[in-house]
C-alpha positions in Angstrom: 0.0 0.0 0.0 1.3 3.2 -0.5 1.7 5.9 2.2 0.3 9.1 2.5 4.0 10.6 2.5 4.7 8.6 -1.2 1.7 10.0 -2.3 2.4 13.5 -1.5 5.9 13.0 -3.2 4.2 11.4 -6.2 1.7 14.6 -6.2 4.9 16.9 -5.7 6.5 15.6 -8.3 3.5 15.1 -10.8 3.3 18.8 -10.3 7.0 20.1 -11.4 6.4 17.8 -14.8 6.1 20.2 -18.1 5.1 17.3 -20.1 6.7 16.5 -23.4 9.6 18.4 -24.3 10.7 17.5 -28.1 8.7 17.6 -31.0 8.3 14.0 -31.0 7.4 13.4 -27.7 4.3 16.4 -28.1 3.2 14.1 -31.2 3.0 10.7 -29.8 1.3 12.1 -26.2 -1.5 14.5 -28.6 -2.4 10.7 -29.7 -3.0 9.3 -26.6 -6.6 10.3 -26.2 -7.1 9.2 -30.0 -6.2 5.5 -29.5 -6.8 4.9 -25.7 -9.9 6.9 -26.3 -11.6 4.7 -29.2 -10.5 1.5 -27.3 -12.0 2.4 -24.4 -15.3 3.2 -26.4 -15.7 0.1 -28.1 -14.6 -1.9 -25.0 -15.8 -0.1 -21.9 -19.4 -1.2 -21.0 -21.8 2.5 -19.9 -21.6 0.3 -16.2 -17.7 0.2 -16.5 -14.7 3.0 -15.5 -13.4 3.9 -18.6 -10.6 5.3 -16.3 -9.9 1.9 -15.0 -9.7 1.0 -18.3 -7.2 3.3 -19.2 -5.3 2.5 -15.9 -4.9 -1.1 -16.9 -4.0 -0.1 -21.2 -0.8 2.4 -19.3 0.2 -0.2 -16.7 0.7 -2.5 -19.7 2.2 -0.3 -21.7 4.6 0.8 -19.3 5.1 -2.9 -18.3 5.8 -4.1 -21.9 6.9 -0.8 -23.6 5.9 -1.7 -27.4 7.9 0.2 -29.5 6.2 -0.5 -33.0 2.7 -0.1 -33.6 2.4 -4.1 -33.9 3.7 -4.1 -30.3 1.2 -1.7 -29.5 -1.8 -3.1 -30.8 -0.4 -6.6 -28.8 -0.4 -4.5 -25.9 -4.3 -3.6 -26.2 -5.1 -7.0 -27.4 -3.8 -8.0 -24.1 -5.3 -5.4 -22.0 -8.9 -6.0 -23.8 -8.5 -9.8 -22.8 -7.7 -9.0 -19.6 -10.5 -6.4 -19.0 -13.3 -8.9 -20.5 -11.6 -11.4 -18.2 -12.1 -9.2 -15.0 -15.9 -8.0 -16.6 -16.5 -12.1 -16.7 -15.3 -12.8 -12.8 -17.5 -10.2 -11.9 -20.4 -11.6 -13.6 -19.7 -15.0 -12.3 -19.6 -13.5 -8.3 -22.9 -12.1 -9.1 -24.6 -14.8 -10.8 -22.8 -16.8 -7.6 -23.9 -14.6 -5.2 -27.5 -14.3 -6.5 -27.6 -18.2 -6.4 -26.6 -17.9 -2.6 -29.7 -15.7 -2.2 -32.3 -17.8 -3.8 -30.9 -21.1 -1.3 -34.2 -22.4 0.6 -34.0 -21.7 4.5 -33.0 -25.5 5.2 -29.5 -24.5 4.0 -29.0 -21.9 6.3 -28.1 -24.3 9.1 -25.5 -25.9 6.8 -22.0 -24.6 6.9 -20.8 -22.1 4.5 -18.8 -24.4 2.3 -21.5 -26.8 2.0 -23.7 -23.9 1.1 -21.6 -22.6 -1.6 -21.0 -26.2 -2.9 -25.2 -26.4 -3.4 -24.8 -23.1 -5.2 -22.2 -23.5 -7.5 -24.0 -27.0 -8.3 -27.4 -25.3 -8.7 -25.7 -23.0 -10.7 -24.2 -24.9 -13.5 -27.8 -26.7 -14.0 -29.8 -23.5 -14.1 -28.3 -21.5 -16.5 -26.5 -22.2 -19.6 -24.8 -18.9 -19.0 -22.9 -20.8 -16.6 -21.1 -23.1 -19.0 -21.1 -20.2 -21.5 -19.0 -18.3 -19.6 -16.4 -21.1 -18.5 -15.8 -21.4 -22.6 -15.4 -17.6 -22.9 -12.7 -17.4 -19.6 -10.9 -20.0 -21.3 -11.1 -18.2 -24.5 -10.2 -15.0 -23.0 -7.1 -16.1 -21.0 -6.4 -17.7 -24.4 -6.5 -14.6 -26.1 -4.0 -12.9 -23.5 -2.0 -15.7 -23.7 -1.4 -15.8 -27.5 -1.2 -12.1 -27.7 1.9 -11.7 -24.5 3.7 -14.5 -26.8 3.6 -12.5 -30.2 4.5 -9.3 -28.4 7.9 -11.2 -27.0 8.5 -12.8 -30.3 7.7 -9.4 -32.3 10.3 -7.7 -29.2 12.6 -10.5 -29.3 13.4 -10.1 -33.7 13.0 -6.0 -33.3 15.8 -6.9 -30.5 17.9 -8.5 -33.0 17.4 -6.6 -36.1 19.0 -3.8 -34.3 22.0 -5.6 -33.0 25.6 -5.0 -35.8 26.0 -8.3 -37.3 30.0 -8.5 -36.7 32.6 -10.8 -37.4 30.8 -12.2 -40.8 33.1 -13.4 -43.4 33.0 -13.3 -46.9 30.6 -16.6 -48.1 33.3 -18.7 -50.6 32.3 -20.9 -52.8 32.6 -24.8 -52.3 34.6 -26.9 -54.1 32.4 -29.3 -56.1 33.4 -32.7 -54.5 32.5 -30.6 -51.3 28.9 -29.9 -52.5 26.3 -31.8 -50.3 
């Protein structure tokens, strides 16, 4: 948790920025509301933070630092599966939780695990949202999954394209009895 005395820093600090300084750095932060922005509008539910949302796409970012805009859009992938994954939990503890509700009063002298075991049962049987919603957490962590290993793959051969190829010598020609 962070104290009230590293949040007054932060604050303090916050304060002194100017923001961007070069030319370049004033063009890509004037595009931050463009693509965060449109994400957030075609992701974020009316019911949902589209600050979170934003929260979780700059924590990423600053997390995987995509350089390219393939990197970047791995990034949101990411961030999108992740979000849906967080909206889904949350739908499942409700549709738990409203389950627990419904319970007829001879539960309530059971214990709370056997209770919980009666719901989640009860749960599965009444609604095939239930079972829809396992496929789409699988599918969703899936999606996360696939899209954290093309960003390192996409990082990993931008990493190497950059690096000075030394030490190569010139290819010579094989003599023909040497030809595979």
């Amino acid at each position: 948790m962070t104290t009230e005395k590293q949040k007054s820093a932060s604050r303090a600090n916050g304060a002194k920025s100017r923001g961007p300084v070069t030319s370049q750095g004033k063009l890509n932060s004037s595009k931050n509301s463009i693509h965060h922005g449109l994400l957030a509008r075609t992701v974020v539910l009316d019911s949902e933070s589209k600050d979170r949302f934003h929260e979780l796409i700059k924590a990423f970012s600053s997390t995987y630092n995509p350089q390219t805009p393939v990197e970047t859009v791995l990034v949101q992938k990411m961030a999108v599966a992740h979000w849906r994954l967080l909206r889904l939990w949350s739908h499942q503890k409700a549709a738990f939780a409203m389950e627990l509700r419904e319970q007829p009063a001879s539960l309530a002298a059971e214990d709370a695990p056997t209770r919980d075991s009666m719901a989640f049962g009860t749960l599965g049987g009444k609604s095939p949202a239930a079972s829809t919603m396992d496929r789409y957490e699988i599918t969703y962590d899936r999606q996360f999954a696939r899209a954290l290993r093309l960003l390192r793959w996409e990082q990993q051969l931008r990493v190497r394209s950059q690096q000075p190829i030394e030490n190569i010598e010139e290819p010579t020609e094989l003599e023909p009895e040497k030809l595979p």
